[in-house]
C-alpha positions in Angstrom: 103.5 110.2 93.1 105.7 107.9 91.3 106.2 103.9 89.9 108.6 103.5 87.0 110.4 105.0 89.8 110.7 101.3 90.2 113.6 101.9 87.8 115.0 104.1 90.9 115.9 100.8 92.3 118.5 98.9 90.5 120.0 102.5 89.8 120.1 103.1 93.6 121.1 99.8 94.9 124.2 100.0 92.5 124.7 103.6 94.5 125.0 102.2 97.3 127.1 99.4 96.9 129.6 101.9 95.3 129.2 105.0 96.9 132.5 105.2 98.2 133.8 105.1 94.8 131.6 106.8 92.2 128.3 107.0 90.6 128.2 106.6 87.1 124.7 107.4 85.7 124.0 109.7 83.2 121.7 112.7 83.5 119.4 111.1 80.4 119.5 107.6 82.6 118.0 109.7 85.9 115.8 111.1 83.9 114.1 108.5 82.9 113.8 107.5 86.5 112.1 110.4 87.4 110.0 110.5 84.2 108.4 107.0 85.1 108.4 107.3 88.7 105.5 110.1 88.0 103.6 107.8 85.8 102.8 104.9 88.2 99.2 103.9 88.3 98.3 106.7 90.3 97.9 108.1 87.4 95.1 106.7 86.7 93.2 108.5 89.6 94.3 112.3 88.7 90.9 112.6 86.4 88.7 111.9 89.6 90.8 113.4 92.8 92.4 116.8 91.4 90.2 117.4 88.1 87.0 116.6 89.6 87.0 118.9 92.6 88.9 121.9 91.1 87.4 121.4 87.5 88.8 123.0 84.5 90.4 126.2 85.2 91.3 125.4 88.6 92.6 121.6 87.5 94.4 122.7 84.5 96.2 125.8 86.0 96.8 123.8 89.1 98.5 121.4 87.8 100.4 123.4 85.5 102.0 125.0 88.9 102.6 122.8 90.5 104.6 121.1 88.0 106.5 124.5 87.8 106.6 124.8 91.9 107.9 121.3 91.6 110.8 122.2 89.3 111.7 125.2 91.7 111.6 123.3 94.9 113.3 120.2 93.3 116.2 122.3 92.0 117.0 123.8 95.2 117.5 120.4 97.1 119.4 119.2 93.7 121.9 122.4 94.3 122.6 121.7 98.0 123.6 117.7 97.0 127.4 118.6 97.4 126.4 121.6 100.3 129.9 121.5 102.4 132.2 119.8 100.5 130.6 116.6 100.6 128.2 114.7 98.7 124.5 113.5 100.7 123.0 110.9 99.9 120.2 110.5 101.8 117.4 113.2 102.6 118.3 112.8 105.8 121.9 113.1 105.7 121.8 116.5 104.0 119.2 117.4 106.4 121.3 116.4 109.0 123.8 117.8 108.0 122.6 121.5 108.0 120.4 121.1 110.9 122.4 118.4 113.0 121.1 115.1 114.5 117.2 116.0 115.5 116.2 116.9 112.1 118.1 114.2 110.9 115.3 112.3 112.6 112.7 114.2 112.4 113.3 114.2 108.1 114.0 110.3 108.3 110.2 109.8 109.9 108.5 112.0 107.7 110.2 109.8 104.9 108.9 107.0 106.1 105.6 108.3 107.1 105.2 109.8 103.5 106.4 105.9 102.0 103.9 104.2 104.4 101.3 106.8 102.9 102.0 106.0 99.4 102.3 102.1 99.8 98.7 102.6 101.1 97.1 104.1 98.2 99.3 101.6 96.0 97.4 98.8 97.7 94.1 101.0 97.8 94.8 100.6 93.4 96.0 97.0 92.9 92.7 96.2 95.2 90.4 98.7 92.8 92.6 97.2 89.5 91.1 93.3 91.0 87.9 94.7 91.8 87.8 96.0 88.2 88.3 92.9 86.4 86.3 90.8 88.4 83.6 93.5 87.8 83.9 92.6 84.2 83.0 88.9 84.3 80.9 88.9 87.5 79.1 91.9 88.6 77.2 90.3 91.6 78.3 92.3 94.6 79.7 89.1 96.3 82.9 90.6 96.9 83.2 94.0 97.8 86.5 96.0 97.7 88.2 95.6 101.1 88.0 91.8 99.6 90.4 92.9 96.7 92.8 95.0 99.2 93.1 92.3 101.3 93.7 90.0 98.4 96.6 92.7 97.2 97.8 92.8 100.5 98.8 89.3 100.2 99.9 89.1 96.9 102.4 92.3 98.0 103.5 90.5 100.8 104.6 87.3 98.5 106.4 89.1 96.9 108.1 91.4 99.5 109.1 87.7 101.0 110.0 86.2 97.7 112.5 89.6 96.7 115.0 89.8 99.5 116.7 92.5 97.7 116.2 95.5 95.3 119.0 94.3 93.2 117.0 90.9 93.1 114.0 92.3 91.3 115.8 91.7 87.7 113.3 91.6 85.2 110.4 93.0 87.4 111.8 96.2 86.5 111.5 95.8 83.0 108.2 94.3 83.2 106.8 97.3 85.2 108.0 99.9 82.4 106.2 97.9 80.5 102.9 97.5 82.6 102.9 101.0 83.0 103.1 101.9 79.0 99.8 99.1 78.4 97.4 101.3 81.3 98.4 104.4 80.3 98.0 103.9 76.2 94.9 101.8 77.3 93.2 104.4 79.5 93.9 106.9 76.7 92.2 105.3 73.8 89.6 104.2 75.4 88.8 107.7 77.3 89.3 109.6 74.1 86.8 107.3 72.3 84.3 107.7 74.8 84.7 110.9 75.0 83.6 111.1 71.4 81.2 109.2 71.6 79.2 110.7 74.6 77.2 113.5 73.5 77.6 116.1 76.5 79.2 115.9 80.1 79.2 117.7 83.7 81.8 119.8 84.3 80.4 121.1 87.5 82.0 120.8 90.9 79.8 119.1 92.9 79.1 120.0 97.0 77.9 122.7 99.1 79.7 125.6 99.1 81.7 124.7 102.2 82.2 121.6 100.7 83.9 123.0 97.8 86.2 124.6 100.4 87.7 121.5 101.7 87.6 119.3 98.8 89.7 122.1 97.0 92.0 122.4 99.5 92.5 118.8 99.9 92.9 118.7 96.0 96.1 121.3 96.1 97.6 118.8 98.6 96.8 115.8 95.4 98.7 118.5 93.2 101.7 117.9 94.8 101.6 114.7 95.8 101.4 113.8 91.9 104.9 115.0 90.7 107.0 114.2 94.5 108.7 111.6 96.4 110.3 113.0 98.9 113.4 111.0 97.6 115.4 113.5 95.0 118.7 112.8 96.9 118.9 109.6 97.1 118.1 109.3 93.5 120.5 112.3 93.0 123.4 109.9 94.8 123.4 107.8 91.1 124.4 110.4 89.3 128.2 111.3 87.7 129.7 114.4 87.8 129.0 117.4 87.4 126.5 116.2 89.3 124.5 119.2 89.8 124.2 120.3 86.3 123.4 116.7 85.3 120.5 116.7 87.6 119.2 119.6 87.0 118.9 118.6 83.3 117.4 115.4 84.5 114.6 117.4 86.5 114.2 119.9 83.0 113.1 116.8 81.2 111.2 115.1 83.7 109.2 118.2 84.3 108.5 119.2 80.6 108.3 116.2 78.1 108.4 113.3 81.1 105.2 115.2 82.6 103.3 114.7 79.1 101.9 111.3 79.6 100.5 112.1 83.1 98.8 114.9 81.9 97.4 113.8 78.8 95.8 110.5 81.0 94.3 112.9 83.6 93.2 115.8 81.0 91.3 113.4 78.7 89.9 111.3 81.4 88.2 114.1 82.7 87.6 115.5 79.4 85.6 112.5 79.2 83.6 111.8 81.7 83.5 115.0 83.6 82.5 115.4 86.9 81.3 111.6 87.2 84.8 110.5 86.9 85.5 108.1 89.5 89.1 108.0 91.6 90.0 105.0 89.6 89.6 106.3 86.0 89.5 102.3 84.4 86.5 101.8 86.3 84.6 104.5 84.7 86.0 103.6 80.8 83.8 101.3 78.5 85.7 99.3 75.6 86.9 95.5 74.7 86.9 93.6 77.6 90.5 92.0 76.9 92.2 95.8 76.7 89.8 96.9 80.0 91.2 93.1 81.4 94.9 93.9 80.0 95.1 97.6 81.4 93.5 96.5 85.2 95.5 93.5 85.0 98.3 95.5 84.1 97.8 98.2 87.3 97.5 95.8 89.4 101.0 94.0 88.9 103.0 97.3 88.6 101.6 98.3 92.1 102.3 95.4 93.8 105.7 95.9 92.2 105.8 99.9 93.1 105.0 99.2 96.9 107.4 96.9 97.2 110.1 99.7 95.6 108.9 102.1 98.2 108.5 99.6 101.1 112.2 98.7 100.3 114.0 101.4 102.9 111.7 99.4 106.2 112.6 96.3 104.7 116.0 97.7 104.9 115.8 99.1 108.3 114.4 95.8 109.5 116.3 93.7 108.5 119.8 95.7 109.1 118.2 95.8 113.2 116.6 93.1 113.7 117.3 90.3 110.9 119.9 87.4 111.1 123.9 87.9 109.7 124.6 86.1 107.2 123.6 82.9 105.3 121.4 82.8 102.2 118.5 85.0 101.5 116.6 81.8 101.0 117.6 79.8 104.1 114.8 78.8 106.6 115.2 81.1 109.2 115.5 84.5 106.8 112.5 83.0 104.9 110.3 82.9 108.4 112.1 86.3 109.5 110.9 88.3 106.4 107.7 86.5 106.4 107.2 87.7 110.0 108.6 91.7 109.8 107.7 92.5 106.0 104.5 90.5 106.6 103.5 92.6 109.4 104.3 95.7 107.8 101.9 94.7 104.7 99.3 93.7 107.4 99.1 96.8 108.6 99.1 98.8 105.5 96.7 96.4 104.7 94.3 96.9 107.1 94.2 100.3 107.2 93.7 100.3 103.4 90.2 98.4 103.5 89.3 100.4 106.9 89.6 103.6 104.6 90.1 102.9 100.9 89.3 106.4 100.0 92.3 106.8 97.4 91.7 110.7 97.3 91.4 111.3 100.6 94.9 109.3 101.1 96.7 111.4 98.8 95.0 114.5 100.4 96.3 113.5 103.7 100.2 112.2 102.1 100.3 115.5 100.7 99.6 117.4 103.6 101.8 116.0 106.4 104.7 115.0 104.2 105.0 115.9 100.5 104.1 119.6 101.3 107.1 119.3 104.5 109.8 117.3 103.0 109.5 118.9 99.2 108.6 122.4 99.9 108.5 123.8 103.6 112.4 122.0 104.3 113.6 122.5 100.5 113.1 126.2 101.1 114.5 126.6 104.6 117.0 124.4 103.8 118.5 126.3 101.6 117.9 129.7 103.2 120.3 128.6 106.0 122.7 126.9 103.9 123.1 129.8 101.3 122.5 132.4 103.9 125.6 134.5 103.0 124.8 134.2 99.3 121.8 135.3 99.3 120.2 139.2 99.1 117.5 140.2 101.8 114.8 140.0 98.8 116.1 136.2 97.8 115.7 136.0 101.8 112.2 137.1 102.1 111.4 135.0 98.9 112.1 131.7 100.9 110.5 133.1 103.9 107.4 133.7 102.3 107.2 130.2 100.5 108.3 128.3 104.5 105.1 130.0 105.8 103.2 129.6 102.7 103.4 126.2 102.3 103.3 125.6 106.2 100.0 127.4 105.9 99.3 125.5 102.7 100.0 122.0 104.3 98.1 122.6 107.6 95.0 123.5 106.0 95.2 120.9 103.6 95.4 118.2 106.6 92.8 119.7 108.2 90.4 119.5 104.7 92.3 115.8 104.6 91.3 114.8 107.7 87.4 116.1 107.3 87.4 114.1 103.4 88.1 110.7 105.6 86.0 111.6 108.5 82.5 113.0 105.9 83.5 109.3 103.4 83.7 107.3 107.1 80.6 108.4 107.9 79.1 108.2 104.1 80.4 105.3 103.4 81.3 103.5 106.8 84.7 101.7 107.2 85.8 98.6 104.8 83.6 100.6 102.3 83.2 99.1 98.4 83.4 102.7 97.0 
């Protein structure tokens, strides 16, 4: 779901400081935003959470639509951005906008419940990237992996405390493009060569056949969850006019070249290693120990940099509510006050991170009750009542079909979420070293 979107950041923060004047980013610029922000390092769990349990045809050809469902449902909120005359912003302001003030809420918490979500699997991967080195130079069982989460979870919450602004992470964004480009050429060469190497594979989908049933369905909800954010218009706000054509061109090339390096990680992991392919795909690669070092080392650092980017808007909230006016970022008492709030919030993400560090089953579930809502079910609707006099009873029935489809769709993929966690739980028990 998302980490060059990093580069979302400094692009955004600009917005917003001059939103009442103009936004001058070019399509090609967004692009590139949206491009890396679906090549975090949750790519590097694709192989083992959406080609694992639907296999070849059903992981090649799903993820082929859904990058094309993407597009569609994508391009319909990027068409409403100026919807009345005026141009939104936020999610939430267009929602609110078309709606009035109770879905204005209701979209801003599933925002934030979809962030929280994906903060959550990022520290469920910097925990598996430590894990994974120290794997390579100690492989005693001391320390299991709730040890490396909570180890993450502090090293997020330094920095969270340390960056008091998004315009103040500088460098760090650079650094994370480049992060990004060592795990994913890493995890390429060194899945392709043992892939050569290893004389036959299982492609089989493991499980009973009711097994099969909700592991599939959870794995539609990780289709999704791999090309959305659940943030198109406020990364929509950077761009210069004409600002829907721009975008749209932005989303063209994010869903057709940008979705290349995402799909050649997942398809040749699995290719691979098959059906043993675990949901972090460096822990099941052999190769040098530097470049296996490098590329977990690598993960690691460009999650904790990720969360912070998508942890951002509750810092915001937080500290627009509740922190101190004025004085420098640095001073004592906003020091102790963002240690307290943003240190609480990475607590909690924290802890529930080692109590259930199943990384599939958490996009499964982020999926379900908010990628499938905000990016589908709401993109749909929304613009079935906003272009209601444009639009021909078939075009009518079209979005109607795809409200309860995906409603249906995002329902029973909770419901298979929910039974992943509960069957690993019980599996596995809580604070598990899977």
């Amino acid at each position: 779901m998302l980490s060059l979107v990093i580069l979302m950041v400094p692009i955004q923060a600009k917005c917003y400081i001059l939103v009442t004047l103009v936004c001058i980013d070019s399509w090609f610029q967004v692009s590139f935003v949206l491009t890396t922000s679906i090549n975090s390092a949750y790519v590097l769990g694709y192989s083992g959470t959406v080609m694992v349990p639907l296999g070849w045809i059903g992981g090649v050809v799903g993820l082929l639509l859904a990058t094309a469902i993407s597009l569609y449902a994508n391009s319909l909120i990027a068409n409403l951005h100026e919807f009345g005359g005026k141009r939104h912003i936020r999610y939430r302001d267009l929602a609110g906008f078309i709606y009035g003030k109770k879905m204005y809420r209701v979209t801003w918490g599933l925002q934030y419940v979809n962030l929280f979500m994906i903060n959550c699997g990022f520290i469920i991967l910097a925990g598996s990237a430590l894990k994974a080195v120290y794997v390579l130079f100690r492989d005693d069982s001391v320390m299991k992996l709730p040890h490396f989460i909570a180890i993450a979870g502090v090293v997020c919450a330094i920095f969270a405390v340390g960056i008091p602004y998004l315009s103040a992470l500088g460098i760090w964004l650079g650094v994370s493009t480049i992060l990004s480009m060592i795990y994913i050429v890493v995890a390429i060469v060194l899945s392709f060569k043992d892939g050569v190497n290893k004389p036959s594979r299982d492609y089989t989908i493991q499980g009973s056949s009711v097994d099969k049933i909700f592991t599939i369905t959870g794995a539609a909800a990780n289709l999704v969850f791999a090309f959305n954010s659940g943030m198109l218009p406020e990364i929509q706000a950077t761009v210069k006019q004409p600002v829907v054509k721009n975008m749209m061109k932005a989303l063209y090339l994010q869903f057709t070249a940008g979705a290349l390096p995402l799909y050649a990680v997942t398809f040749i992991g699995y290719w691979a290693y098959g059906s043993s392919t675990s949901t972090y795909l460096m822990n099941s690669v052999t190769g040098p120990l530097w470049a296996k070092a490098l590329a977990n080392i690598s993960a690691f650092l460009q999650s904790v940099i990720s969360l912070h980017i998508f942890a951002s808007p509750t810092y915001e909230f937080m500290d627009t509510k509740y922190g101190t006016k004025g004085g420098s970022p640095l001073a004592l008492k906003n020091l102790l006050f963002r240690t307290a709030t943003r240190g609480s919030y990475i607590a909690v993400s924290t802890l529930l991170s080692a109590l259930l560090p199943f990384l599939g089953d958490f996009m499964s579930l982020t999926g379900a009750i908010s990628t499938f809502p905000l990016t589908f079910i709401l993109a749909n609707h929304m613009y079935l009542v906003a272009m209601d006099s444009e639009l021909s009873s078939v075009q009518k029935l079209w979005h109607w079909l795809n409200v309860c489809f995906f409603g249906l769709m995002s329902l029973a993929s909770a419901i298979a979420a929910v039974r992943l966690i509960s069957v690993d739980s019980k599996n596995f028990h809580v604070f598990a070293d899977v």
